[in-house]
C-alpha positions as CSV (number, residue, x, y, z in Angstrom):
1,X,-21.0,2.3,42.9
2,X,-19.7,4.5,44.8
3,X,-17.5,7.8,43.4
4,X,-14.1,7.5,43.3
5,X,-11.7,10.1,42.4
6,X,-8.7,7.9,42.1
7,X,-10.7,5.4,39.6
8,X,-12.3,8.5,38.0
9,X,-8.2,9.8,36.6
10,X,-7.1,6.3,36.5
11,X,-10.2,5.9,33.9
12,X,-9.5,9.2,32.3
13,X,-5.4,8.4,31.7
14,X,-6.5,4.8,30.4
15,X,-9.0,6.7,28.1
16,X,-6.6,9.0,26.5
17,X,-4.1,6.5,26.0
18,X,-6.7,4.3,24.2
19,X,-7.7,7.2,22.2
20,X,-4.1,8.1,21.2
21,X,-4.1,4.6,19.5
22,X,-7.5,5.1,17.6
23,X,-6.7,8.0,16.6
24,X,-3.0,7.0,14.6
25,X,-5.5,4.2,13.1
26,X,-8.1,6.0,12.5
27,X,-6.2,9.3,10.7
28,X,-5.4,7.4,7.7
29,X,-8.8,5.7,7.2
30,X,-9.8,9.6,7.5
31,X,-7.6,10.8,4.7
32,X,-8.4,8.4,2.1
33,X,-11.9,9.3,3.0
34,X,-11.7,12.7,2.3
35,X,-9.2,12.5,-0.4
36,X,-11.5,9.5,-2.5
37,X,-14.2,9.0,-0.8
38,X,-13.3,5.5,-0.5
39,X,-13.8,3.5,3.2
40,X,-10.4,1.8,2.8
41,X,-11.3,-1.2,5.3
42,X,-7.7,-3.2,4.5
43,X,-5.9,-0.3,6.7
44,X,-6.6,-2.1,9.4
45,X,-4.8,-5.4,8.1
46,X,-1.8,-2.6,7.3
47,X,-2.2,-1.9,11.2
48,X,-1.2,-5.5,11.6
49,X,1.8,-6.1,9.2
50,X,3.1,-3.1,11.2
51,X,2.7,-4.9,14.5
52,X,4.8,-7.7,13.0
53,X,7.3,-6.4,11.4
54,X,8.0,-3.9,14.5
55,X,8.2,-7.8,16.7
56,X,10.1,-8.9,14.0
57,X,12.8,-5.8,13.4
58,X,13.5,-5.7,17.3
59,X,13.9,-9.4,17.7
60,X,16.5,-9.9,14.9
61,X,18.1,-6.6,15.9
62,X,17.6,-5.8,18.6
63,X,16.6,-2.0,18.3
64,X,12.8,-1.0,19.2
65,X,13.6,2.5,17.3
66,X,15.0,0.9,14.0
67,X,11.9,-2.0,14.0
68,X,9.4,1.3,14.5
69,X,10.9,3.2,11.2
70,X,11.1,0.2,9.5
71,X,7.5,-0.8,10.1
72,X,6.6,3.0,9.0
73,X,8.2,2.7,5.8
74,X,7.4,-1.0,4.9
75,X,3.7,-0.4,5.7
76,X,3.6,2.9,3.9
77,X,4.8,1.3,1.0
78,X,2.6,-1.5,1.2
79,X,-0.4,1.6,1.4
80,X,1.2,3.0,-1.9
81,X,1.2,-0.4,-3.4
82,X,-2.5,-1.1,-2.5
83,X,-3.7,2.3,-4.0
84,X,-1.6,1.6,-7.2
85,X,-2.6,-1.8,-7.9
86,X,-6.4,-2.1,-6.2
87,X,-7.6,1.2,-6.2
88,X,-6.2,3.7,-8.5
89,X,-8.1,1.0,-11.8
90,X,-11.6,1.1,-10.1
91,X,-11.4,4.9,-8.9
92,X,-14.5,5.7,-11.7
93,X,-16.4,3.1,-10.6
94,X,-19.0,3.8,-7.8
95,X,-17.3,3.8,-4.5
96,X,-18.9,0.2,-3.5
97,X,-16.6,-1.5,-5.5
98,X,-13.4,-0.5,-4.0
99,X,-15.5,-1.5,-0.4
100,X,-15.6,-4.4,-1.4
101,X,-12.0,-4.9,-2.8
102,X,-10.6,-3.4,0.1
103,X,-12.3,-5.9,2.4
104,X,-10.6,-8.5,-0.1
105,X,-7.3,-7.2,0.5
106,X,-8.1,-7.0,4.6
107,X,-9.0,-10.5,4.6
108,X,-5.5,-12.0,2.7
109,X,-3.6,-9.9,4.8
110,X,-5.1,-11.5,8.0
111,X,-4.7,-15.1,6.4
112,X,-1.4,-14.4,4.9
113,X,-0.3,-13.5,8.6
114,X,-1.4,-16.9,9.8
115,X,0.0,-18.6,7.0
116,X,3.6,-16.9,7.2
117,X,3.6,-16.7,11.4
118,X,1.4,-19.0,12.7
119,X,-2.0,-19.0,14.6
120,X,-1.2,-18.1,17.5
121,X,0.6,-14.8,17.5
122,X,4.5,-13.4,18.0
123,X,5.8,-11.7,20.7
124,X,9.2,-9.9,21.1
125,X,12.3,-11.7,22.8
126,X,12.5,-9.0,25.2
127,X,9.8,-7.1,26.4
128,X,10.0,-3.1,25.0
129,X,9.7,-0.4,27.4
130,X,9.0,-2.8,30.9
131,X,8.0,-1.2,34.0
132,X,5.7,2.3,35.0
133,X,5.6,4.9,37.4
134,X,2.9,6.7,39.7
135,X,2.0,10.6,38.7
136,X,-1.6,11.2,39.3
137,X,-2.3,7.6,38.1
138,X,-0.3,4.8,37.4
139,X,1.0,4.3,33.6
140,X,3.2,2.6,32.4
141,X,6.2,3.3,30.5
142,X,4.5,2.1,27.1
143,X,1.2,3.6,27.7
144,X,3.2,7.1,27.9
145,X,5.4,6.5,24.7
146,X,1.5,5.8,23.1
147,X,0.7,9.0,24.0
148,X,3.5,11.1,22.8
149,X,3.8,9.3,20.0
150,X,1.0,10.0,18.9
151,X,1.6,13.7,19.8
152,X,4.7,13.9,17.6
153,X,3.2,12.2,15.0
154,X,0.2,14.8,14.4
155,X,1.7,17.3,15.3
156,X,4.6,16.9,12.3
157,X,1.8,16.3,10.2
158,X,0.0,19.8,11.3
159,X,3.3,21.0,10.4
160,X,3.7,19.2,7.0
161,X,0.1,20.0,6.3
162,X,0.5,24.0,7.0
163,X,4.4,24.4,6.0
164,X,5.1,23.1,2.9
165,X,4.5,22.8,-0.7
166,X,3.5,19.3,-0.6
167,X,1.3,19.4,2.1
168,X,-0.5,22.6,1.2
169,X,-1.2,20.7,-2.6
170,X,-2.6,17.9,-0.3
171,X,-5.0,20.1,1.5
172,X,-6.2,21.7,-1.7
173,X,-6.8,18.1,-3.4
174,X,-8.5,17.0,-0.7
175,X,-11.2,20.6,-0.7
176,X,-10.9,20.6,-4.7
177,X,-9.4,17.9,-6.6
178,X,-10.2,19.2,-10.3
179,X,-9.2,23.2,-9.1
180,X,-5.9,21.9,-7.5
181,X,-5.3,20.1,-10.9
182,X,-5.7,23.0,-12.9
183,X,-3.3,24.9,-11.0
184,X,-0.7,22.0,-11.9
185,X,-1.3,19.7,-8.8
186,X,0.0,16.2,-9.9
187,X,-3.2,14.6,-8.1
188,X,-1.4,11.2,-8.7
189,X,0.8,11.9,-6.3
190,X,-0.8,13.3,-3.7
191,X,-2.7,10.5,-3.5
192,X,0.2,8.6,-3.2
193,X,1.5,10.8,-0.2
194,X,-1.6,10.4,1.2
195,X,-2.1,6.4,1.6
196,X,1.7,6.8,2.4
197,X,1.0,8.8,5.7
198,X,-1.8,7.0,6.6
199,X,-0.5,3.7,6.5
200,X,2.5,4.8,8.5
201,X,0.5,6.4,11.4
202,X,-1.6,2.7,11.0
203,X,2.0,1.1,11.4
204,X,2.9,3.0,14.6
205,X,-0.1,2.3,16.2
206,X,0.5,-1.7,15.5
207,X,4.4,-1.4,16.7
208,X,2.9,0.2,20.1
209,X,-0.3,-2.1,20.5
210,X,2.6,-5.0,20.5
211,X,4.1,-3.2,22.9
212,X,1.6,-2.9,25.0
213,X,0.5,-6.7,24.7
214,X,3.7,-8.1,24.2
215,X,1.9,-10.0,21.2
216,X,0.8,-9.8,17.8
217,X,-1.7,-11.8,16.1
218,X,-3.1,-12.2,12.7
219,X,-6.7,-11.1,13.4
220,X,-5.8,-8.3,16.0
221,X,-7.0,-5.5,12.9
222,X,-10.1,-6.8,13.4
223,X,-11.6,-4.5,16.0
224,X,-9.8,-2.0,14.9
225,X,-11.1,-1.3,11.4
226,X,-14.7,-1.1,13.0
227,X,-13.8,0.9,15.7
228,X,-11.8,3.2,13.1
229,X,-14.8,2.9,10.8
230,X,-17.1,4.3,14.3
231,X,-14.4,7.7,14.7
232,X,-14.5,8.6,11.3
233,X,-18.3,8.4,11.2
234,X,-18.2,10.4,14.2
235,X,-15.4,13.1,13.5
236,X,-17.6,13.8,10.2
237,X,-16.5,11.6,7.3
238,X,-12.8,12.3,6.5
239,X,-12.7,15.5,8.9
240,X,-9.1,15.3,10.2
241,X,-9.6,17.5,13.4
242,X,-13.1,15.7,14.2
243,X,-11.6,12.3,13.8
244,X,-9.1,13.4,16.7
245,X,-11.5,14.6,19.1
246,X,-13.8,11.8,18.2
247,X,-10.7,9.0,18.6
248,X,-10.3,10.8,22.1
249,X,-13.6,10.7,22.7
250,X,-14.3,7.2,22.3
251,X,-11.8,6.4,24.2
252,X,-12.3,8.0,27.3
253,X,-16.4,6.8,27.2
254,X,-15.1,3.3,26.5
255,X,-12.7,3.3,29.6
256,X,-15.9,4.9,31.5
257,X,-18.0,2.4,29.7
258,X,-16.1,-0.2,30.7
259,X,-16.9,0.1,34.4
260,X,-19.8,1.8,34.7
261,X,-22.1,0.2,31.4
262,X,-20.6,-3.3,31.9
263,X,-23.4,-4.6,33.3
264,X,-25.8,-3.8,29.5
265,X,-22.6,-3.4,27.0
266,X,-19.2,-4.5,27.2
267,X,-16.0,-2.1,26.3
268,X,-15.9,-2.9,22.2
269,X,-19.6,-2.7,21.7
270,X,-19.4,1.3,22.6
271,X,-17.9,2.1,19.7
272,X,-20.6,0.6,17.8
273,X,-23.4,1.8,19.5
274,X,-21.8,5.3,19.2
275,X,-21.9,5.1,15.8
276,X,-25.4,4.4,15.5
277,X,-26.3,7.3,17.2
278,X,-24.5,9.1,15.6
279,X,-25.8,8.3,11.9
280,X,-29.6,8.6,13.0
281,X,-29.3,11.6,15.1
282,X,-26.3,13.0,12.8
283,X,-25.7,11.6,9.6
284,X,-23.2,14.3,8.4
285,X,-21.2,13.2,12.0
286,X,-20.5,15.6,14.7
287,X,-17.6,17.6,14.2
288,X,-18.6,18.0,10.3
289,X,-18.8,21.8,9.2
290,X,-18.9,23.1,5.7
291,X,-16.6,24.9,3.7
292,X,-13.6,24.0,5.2
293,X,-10.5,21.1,4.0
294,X,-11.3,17.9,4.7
295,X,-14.6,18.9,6.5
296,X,-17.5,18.6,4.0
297,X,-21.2,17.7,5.2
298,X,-20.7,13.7,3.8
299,X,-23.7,12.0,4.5
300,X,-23.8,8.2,4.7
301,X,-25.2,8.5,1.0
302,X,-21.7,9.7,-0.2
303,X,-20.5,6.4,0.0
304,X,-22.5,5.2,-3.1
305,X,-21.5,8.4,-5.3
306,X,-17.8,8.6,-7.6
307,X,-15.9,11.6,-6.4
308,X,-15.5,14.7,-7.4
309,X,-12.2,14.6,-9.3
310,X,-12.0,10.8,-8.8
311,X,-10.5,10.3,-12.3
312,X,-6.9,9.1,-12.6
């Protein structure tokens, strides 16, 4: 093949909006990581339900904006609701078990899609955001909202995180849960902030994949919660910053991948062989360093060991 340098940035543009997208999936499977040490698989199927009720909001109202907030704070409920009710009972037990509920809950949200809409998928009345323009590459007008987005999105929660009571108390929970409770931090509620702001970053990201497609379909957290799964094993286990560079990552090697690998693996299968390699070469992940919020050394292991703190 030969080199191409307009193929080359088309590739790179296509891999940082793809890794935009991972990453406002991947951020909340992150946080409840590193805030319970719990792989909280049914995100994904909250990435869905925000998808739909974004296609749903803007066809009965006709307003993209009001369908996105609405789909941010009906799915962050819905992550309240799941932590309340599914994981907040089982938190003592070893970390397995609330694996395994939480690819219950995954699975009835994807059937209760297809019960409620159908097989085959929803798609808006009018297509959002039509049309693109020519820069360095061609994008379109969706890809670029994907993008900044995403930019707004971290960056108020960098600011949240850094600036105010709340979020400080959430960073200190998340480094040391039974410290931060002796000083008074209502753990309880953090946690509740937490699976709040993750789900809502997962419903963004399902309002703008509709976008993209046009479509939403019950199954379409399926790649998704693997691919997720891959960025947080690679950003080092519940690392926030590592699980951003890893969700750009991926995306830029699949876009890459895509062309150039086709011919041994096919664009969804990087992310899996990524996170092979990563877990025999690098079990800790890539971007994990010690000592710092968020950023522990987890090994693989972890996953079969309560908590520190876990306790309601």
């Amino acid at each position: 093949m030969t080199f191409n340098v307009g193929l080359m940035i088309e590739l790179a543009v296509q891999g940082i909006i793809n890794g935009a997208l991972y990453a406002m999936v991947a951020i909340g499977l992150a946080m409840v990581f590193g805030l319970l040490r719990i792989l909280h698989i049914a995100h994904a199927g909250l990435f869905a339900v925000g998808g739909y009720v974004g296609v749903v909001v803007t066809n009965a109202s006709g307003s993209f904006a009001l369908a996105l907030v609405t789909a941010m704070l009906v799915v962050g409920l819905c992550g309240m609701l799941i932590y309340r009710f599914c994981y907040e009972p089982i938190l003592s037990k070893p970390p397995y078990v609330a694996l395994i509920a939480s690819v219950g809950i995954f699975l009835a949200i994807e059937e209760g899609l297809r019960l409620v809409f159908g097989d085959y998928g929803l798609t808006f009345a009018r297509p959002q955001l039509p049309g693109s323009f020519h820069l360095v590459a061609t994008v379109r007008y969706a890809e670029l909202a994907v993008v900044v987005m995403a930019v707004v999105l971290f960056t108020a929660l960098a600011l949240f995180a850094r600036h105010t009571r709340a979020g400080m108390a959430w960073r200190a929970t998340v480094s040391e849960p039974a410290m931060a409770s002796s000083f008074g931090v209502d753990l309880r509620r953090v946690r509740y902030l937490n699976f709040f702001i993750g789900s809502a970053f997962a419903a963004a990201a399902g309002v703008m994949v509709a976008v993209l497609n046009n479509v939403v379909e019950p199954h379409m957290g399926a790649v998704p919660s693997y691919k997720a799964l891959a960025i947080i094993v690679i950003g080092g286990f519940g690392n926030l910053q590592g699980t951003l560079i890893a969700a750009l990552l991926l995306g830029i090697v699949e876009a890459y991948g895509a062309v150039f690998l086709s011919a041994w693996l096919d664009r969804d299968s990087v992310a899996f062989a990524a996170m092979l390699a990563v877990l025999m070469l690098r079990p800790q992940g890539i971007f994990a360093t010690a000592g710092r919020s968020g950023g522990r050394r987890w090994r693989i292991g972890e996953l079969f060991r309560p908590a520190r703190g876990a306790n309601p």
